[in-house]
C-alpha positions in Angstrom: -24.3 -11.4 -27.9 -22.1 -8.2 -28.6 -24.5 -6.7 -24.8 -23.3 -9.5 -22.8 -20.2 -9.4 -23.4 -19.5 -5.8 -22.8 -21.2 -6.5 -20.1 -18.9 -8.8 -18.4 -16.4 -6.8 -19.6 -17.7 -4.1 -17.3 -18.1 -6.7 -14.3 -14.8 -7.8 -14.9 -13.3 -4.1 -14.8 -15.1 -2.9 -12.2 -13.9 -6.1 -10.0 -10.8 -5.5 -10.7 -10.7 -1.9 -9.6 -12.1 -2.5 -6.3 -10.2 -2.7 -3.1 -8.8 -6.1 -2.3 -9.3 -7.5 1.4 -5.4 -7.3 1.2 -5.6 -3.4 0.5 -7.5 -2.9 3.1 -5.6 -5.0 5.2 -2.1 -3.0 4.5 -4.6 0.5 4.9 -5.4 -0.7 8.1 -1.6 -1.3 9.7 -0.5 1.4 7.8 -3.6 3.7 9.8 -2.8 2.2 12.8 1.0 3.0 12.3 0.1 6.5 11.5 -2.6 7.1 14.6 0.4 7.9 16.4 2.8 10.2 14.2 3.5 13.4 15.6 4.3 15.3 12.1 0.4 13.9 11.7 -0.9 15.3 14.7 1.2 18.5 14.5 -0.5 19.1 10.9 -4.0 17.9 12.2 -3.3 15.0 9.1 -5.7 12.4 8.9 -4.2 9.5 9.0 -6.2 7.8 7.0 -6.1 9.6 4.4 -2.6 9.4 4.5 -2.8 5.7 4.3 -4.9 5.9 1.2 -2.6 7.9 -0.8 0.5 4.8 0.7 -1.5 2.4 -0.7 -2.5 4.0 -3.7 1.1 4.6 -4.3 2.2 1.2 -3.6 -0.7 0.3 -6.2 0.8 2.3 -9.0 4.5 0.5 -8.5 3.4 -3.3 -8.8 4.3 -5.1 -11.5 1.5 -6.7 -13.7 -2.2 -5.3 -13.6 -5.6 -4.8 -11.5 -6.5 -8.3 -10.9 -3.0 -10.0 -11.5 -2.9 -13.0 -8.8 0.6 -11.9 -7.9 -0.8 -8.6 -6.1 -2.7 -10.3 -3.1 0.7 -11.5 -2.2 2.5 -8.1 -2.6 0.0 -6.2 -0.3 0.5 -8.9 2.5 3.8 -8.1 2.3 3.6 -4.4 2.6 1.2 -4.8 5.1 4.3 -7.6 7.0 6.4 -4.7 6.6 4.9 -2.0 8.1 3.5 -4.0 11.2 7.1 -5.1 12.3 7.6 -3.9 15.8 11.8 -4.7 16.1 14.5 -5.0 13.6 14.3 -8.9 14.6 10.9 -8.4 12.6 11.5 -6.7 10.2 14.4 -9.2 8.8 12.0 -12.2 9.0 9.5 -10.1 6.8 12.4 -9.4 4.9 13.9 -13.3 4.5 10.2 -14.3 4.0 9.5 -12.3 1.0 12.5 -12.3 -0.5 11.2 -15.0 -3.6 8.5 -12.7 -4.2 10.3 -9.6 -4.8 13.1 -11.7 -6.5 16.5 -11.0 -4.0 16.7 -10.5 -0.4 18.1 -6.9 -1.0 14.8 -5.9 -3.1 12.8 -7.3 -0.5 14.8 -4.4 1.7 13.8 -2.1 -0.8 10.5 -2.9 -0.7 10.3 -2.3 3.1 12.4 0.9 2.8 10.4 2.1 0.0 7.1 2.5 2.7 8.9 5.1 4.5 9.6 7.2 1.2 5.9 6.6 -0.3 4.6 7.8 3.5 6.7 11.4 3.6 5.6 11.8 -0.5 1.9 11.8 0.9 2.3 13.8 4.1 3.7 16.2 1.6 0.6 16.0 -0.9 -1.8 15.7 1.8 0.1 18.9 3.7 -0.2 21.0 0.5 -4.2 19.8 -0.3 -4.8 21.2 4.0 -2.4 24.6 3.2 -4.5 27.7 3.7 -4.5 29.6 0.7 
């Protein structure tokens, strides 16, 4: 009895470590936002590893835990956020989120908070590719 339950304990961890298809969906438009980024290209950055370490961040500033049913939501978001093409955009993101981050002004800081998480790993990825 004590086996099988450590064993779906296991199964249950390991689940809820694993990428959700919203994860990859906000690497994605955050690697196809960042195919493009001179500062990238000038620092031969690959930008997808850049988008790892974005979402990784993003992971590590969500409220509740791996496998909380709030998350899928909050990626899809992110993933709004970084796809808007025009200000226009970027305020219906904004007005549509706005419940889930709990104000309209947090859902701002939410959007605004990309661009910070973005320079913070071009910075760790620029000091991981310095010669030594």
């Amino acid at each position: 009895m004590k086996k099988s339950i450590l064993v779906i304990l296991v199964a249950a961890f390991l689940v809820a470590c694993g990428e959700s298809p919203q994860q990859v969906s906000l690497k994605e438009a955050l690697t196809a936002k960042l195919q493009d980024d001179s500062d990238l290209k000038d620092y031969k950055l690959n930008p997808s590893d850049v988008a790892d370490c974005v979402v990784q961040s993003i992971t590590e500033g969500l409220p509740g835990f791996a496998g909380d049913p709030r998350r899928p939501k909050f990626f899809e978001a992110y993933a709004k956020f970084v796809a808007v093409k025009s200000p226009a955009d970027a305020e219906k993101a904004m007005e549509e989120y706005k419940d889930l981050f709990g104000s309209l002004e947090q859902a701002r800081e939410a959007a605004v908070s990309v661009t910070d998480h973005i320079m913070g790993c071009m910075g760790v990825a620029l000091e991981q590719h310095a010669p030594e």
